[in-house]
Structures are given as structure tokens and as C-alpha cells.
KEVO-880706 format. One record per residue (C-alpha): x, y, z negated; chain; residue number from 0. Coordinates in nm, 2 decimals, padded with zeros to 4 digits. Each point is the difference from the previous one (the first is absolute). Layout:
N
PT    east   north      up  chain    n
PT       X       Y       Z      A  NUM
...
END
This chain:
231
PT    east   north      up  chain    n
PT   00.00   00.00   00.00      A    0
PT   00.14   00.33   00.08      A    1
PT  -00.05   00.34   00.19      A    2
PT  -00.15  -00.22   00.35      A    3
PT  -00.25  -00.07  -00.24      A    4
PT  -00.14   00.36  -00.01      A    5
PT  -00.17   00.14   00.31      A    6
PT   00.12   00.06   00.34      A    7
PT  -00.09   00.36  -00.01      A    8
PT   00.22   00.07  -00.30      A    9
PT   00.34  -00.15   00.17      A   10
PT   00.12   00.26   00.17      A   11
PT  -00.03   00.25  -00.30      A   12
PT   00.18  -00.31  -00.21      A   13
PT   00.29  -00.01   00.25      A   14
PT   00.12   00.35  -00.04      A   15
PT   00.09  -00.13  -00.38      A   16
PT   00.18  -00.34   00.07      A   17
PT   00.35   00.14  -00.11      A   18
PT  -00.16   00.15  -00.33      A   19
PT  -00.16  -00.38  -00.14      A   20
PT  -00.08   00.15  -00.32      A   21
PT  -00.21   00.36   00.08      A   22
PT  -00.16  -00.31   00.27      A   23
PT  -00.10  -00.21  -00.27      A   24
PT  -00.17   00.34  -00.19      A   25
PT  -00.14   00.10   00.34      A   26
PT  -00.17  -00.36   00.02      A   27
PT  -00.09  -00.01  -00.32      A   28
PT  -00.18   00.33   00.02      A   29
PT  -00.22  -00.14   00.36      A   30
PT  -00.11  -00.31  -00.22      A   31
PT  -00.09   00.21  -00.30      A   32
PT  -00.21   00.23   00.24      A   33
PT  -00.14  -00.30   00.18      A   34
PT  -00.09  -00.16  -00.34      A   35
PT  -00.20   00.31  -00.10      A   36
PT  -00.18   00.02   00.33      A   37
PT  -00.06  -00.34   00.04      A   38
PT  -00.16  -00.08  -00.38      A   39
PT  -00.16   00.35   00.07      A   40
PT  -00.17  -00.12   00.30      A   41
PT  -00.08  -00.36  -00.08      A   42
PT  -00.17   00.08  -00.36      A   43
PT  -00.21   00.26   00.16      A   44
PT  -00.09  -00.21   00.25      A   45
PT  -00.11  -00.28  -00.21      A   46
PT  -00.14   00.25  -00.27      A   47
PT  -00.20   00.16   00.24      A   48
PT  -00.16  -00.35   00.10      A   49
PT  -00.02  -00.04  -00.34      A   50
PT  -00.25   00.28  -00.07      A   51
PT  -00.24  -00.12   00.29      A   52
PT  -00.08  -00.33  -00.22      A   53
PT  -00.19  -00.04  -00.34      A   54
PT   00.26  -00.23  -00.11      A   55
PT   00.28   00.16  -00.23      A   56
PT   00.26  -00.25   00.08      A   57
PT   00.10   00.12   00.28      A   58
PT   00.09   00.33  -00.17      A   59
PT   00.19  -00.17  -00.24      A   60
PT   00.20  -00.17   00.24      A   61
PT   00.07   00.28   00.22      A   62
PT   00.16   00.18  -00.33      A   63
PT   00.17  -00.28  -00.12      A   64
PT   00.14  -00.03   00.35      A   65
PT   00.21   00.33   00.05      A   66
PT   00.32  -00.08  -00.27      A   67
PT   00.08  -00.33   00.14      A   68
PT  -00.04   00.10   00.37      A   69
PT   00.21   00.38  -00.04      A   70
PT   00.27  -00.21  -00.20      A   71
PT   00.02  -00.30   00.22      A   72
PT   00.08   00.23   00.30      A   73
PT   00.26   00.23  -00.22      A   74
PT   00.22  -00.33  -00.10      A   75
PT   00.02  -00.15   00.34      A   76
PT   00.06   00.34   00.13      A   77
PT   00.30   00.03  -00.29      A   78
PT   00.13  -00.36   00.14      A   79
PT  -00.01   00.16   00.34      A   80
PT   00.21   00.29  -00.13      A   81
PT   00.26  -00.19  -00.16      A   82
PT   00.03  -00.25   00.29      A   83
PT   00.12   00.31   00.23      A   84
PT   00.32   00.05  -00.23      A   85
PT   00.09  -00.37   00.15      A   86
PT   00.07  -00.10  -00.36      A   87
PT   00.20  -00.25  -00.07      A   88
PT  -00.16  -00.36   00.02      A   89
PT   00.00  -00.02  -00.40      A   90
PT  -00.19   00.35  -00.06      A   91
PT  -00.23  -00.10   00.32      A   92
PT  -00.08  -00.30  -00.21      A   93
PT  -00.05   00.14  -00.34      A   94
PT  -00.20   00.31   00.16      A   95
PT  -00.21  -00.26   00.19      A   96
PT  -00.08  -00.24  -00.30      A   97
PT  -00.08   00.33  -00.23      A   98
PT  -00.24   00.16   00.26      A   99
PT  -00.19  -00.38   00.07      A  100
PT  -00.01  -00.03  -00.44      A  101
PT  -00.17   00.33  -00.01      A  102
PT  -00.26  -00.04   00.32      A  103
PT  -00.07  -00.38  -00.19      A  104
PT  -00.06   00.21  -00.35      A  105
PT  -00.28   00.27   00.21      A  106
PT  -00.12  -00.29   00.19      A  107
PT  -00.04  -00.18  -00.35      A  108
PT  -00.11   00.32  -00.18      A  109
PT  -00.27   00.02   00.27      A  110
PT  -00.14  -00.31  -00.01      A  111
PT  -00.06   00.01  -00.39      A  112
PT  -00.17   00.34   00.07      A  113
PT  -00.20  -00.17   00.28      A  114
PT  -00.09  -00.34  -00.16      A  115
PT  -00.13   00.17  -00.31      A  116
PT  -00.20   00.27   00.20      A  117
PT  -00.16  -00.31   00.21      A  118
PT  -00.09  -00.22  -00.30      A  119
PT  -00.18   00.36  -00.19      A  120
PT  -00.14   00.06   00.29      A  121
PT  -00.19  -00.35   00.00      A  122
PT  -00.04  -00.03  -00.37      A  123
PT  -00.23   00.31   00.06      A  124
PT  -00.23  -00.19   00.22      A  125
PT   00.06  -00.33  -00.13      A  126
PT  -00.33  -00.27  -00.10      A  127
PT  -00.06  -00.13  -00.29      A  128
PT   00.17  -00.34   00.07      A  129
PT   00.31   00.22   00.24      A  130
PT   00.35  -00.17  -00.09      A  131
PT   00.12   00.35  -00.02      A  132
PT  -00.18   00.19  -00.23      A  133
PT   00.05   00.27  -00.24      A  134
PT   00.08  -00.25  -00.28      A  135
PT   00.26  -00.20   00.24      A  136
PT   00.14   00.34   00.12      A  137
PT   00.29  -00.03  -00.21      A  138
PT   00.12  -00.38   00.08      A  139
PT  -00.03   00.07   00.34      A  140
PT   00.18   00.32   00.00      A  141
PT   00.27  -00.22  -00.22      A  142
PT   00.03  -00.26   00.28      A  143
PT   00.04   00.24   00.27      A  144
PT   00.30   00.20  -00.21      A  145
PT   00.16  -00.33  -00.07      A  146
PT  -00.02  -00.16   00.38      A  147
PT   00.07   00.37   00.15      A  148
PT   00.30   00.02  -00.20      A  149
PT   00.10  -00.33   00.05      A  150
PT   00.00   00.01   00.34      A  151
PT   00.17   00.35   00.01      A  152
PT   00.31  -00.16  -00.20      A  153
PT   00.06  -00.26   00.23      A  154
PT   00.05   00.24   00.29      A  155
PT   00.21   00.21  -00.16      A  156
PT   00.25  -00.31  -00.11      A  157
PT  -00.04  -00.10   00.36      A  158
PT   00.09   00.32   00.12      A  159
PT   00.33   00.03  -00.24      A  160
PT   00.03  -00.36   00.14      A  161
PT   00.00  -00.19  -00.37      A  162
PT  -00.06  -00.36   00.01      A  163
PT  -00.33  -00.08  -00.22      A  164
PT   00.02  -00.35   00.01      A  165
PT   00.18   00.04  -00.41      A  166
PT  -00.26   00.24  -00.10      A  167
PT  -00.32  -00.20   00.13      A  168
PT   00.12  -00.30  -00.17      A  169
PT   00.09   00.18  -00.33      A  170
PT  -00.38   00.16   00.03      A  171
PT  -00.11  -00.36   00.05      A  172
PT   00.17  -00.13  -00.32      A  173
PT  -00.07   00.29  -00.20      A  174
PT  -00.38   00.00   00.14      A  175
PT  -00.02  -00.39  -00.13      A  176
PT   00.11   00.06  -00.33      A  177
PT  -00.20   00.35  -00.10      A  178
PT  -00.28  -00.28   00.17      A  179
PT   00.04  -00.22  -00.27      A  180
PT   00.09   00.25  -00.28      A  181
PT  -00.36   00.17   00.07      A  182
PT  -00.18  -00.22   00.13      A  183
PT  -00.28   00.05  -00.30      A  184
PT  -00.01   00.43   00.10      A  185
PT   00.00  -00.08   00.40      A  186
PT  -00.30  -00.30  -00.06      A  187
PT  -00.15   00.30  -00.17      A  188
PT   00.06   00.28   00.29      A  189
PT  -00.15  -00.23   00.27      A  190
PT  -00.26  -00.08  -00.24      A  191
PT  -00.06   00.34   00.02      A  192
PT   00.07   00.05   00.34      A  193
PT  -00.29  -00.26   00.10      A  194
PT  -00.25   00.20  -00.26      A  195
PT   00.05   00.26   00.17      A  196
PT  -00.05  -00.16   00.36      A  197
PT  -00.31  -00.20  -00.12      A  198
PT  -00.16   00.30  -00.26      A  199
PT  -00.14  -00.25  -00.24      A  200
PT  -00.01   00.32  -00.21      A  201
PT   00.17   00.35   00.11      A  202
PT   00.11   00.30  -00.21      A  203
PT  -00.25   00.20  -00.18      A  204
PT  -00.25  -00.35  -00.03      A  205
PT  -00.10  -00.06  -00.35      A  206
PT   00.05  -00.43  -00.08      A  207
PT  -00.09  -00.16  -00.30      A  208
PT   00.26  -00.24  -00.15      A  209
PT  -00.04  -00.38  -00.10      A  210
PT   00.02   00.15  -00.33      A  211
PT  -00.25   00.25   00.02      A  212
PT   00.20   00.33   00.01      A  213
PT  -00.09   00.24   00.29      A  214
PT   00.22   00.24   00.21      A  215
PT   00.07   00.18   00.24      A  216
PT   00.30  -00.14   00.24      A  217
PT   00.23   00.32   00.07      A  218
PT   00.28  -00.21   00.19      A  219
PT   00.07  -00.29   00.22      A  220
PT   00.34  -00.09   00.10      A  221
PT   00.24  -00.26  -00.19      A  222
PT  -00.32   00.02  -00.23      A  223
PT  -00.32   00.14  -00.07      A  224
PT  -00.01   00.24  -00.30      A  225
PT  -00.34   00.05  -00.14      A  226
PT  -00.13   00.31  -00.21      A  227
PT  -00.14  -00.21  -00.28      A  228
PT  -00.36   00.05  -00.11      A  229
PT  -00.27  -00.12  -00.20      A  230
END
């Protein structure tokens, strides 16, 4: 990736600079930073004025949510640009490379999070009675998305610094195995809770009446259900 990359238009203006690499790089630099704003600009305007022809206020939200990752996306390959024109050495080009990728991974990553968790509010507002996403399964969802998202995002990044995770996914293995057996008793009791909260036997805010006798109010379902005791 380097200075071809940028348009064809721009060339000739780049060429009156190729014995000064440095005030080069600030020139390309200073192009992507300007193309960043106008792009985002255009793009989130775009979408947010499609946005405002609906009734539904996703579409808002994900037109703001939208602009950050987009501008900043476009400034770091821009930077990688920049620094490629000072024909670095093949070290630096590496580095540069492998810091520009880790930080496009972490907005990608940041992004997603962002996006996930708008989706599943979004449909826990309009979710049925029986939904599997729902106001009270909000949370575990949201938890699962952080944890896969995340995941996911670290494996890319160790591929992109070119670390062997072979070691590591067998240590996770292990290490999984034994906090398995360790806690088994508090993970029988999160599924438990888990398929409560799928099936709603009983949901939060339900009064039940206990085998013996006491009655309350259930304020939490999750690893277990805590009642508000009452007689």
C-alpha cells in the first residue's frame, strides 16, 4: 500500500514532492484526513437523512454510531499510506502495518459491540411475551455478544502480529476443563437460570408462593432467582 493507492488525479501534485518523502507523507496525510471528513460527512447524512423518512429509530441510531469508525478507518489507512511513501525500511513498513491493522481490528471491534447491543435493544422493545430476547434476557445476550465479538477480534490481531495460538487454545482448553469442574455447582445454576429465563415459568416482578408458604416478589433471575420475601 502506498501513494498509487491514492487517486489518479492527485499524482501529479504528489510528484512535484518525491525528493522531499517527509513534507510527502504530511501532504498525504492531510488529503486522507480531508477525504475522511468529507466522506463520514457525506455518508452519515446520507443515511441519516433516509433515516428520518422512516418511523423506525434504528436507523438513526445507526447512522450516528456510524461516523467515528468510518472517519477513523479512512485516517489510519490514509496514515499507512503516508508512511509507505518515505520507503521505510522493511522492519518499520512491518511494525507500521501490523499497528495500523490492530487499531482498524479494535474500531471494527468497538463497532460491532455498539452495533450488536443497538440490534438486540432494538428487538427487546418489540419483543413477545415468549421472544428469546427480551428485556429480562437483554443482559446475557449483550454478554455473549461482548464475549464472541472480543473473541474473535483477539484472534485477528494475534494473526496479524503472526503469533501461533495453537499454546494458547490449548491452555484455554485445560484451564476451561478445570474452572468446569471447580464450578460446576454455580454454572448448573447459570443455565438453570438461563433456561428460566428462555422458558418464563415465572419472570421478574411475578409474585410465587413457596412450598413453604412464604410469598414474594422475584427481583432477579440469573445464576439465581432472588425473591423479595413476603407474607
Amino acid at each position: 500500500m502506498d501513494s498509487q493507492t491514492l487517486p489518479d488525479f492527485l499524482q501529479p501534485m504528489l510528484q512535484l514532492f518525491d525528493n522531499f518523502p517527509y513534507l510527502k507523507a504530511g501532504l498525504v496525510f492531510l488529503i486522507s484526513l480531508a477525504l475522511a471528513k468529507a466522506i463520514a460527512f457525506i455518508v452519515v447524512n446520507i443515511l441519516g437523512r433516509l433515516a428520518k423518512g422512516t418511523d423506525n429509530h434504528l436507523d438513526d441510531k445507526l447512522a450516528e454510531i456510524l461516523h467515528r469508525p468510518l472517519f477513523w478507518s479512512i485516517v489510519l489507512l490514509g496514515s499507512l499510506i503516508a508512511i509507505n511513501t518515505t520507503q521505510p525500511s522493511e522492519l518499520v513498513t512491518s511494525i507500521s502495518r501490523g499497528l495500523v491493522l490492530t487499531l482498524l481490528v479494535m474500531i471494527a471491534t468497538s463497532f460491532t459491540i455498539r452495533l450488536l447491543r443497538t440490534l438486540t435493544d432494538s428487538i427487546s422493545k418489540n419483543a413477545k411475551q415468549n421472544s428469546l430476547i427480551r428485556p429480562q434476557t437483554l443482559p446475557l445476550f449483550n454478554n455473549i455478544g461482548l464475549i464472541v465479538v472480543i473473541a474473535l477480534a483477539s484472534y485477528i490481531i494475534f494473526q496479524i502480529w503472526n503469533i501461533d495460538m495453537t499454546a494458547w487454545v490449548a491452555s484455554a482448553g485445560v484451564a476451561g476443563i478445570a474452572i468446569g469442574f471447580a464450578a460446576k455447582d454455580t454454572l448448573a445454576n447459570l443455565f438453570s437460570g438461563v433456561f428460566i429465563l428462555a422458558d418464563a415459568p415465572y419472570k421478574i416482578g411475578d409474585y410465587v408462593v413457596l412450598e413453604s408458604g412464604e410469598r414474594g416478589k422475584v427481583t432477579h433471575i440469573l445464576r439465581s432467582s432472588l425473591i423479595s420475601r413476603r407474607y
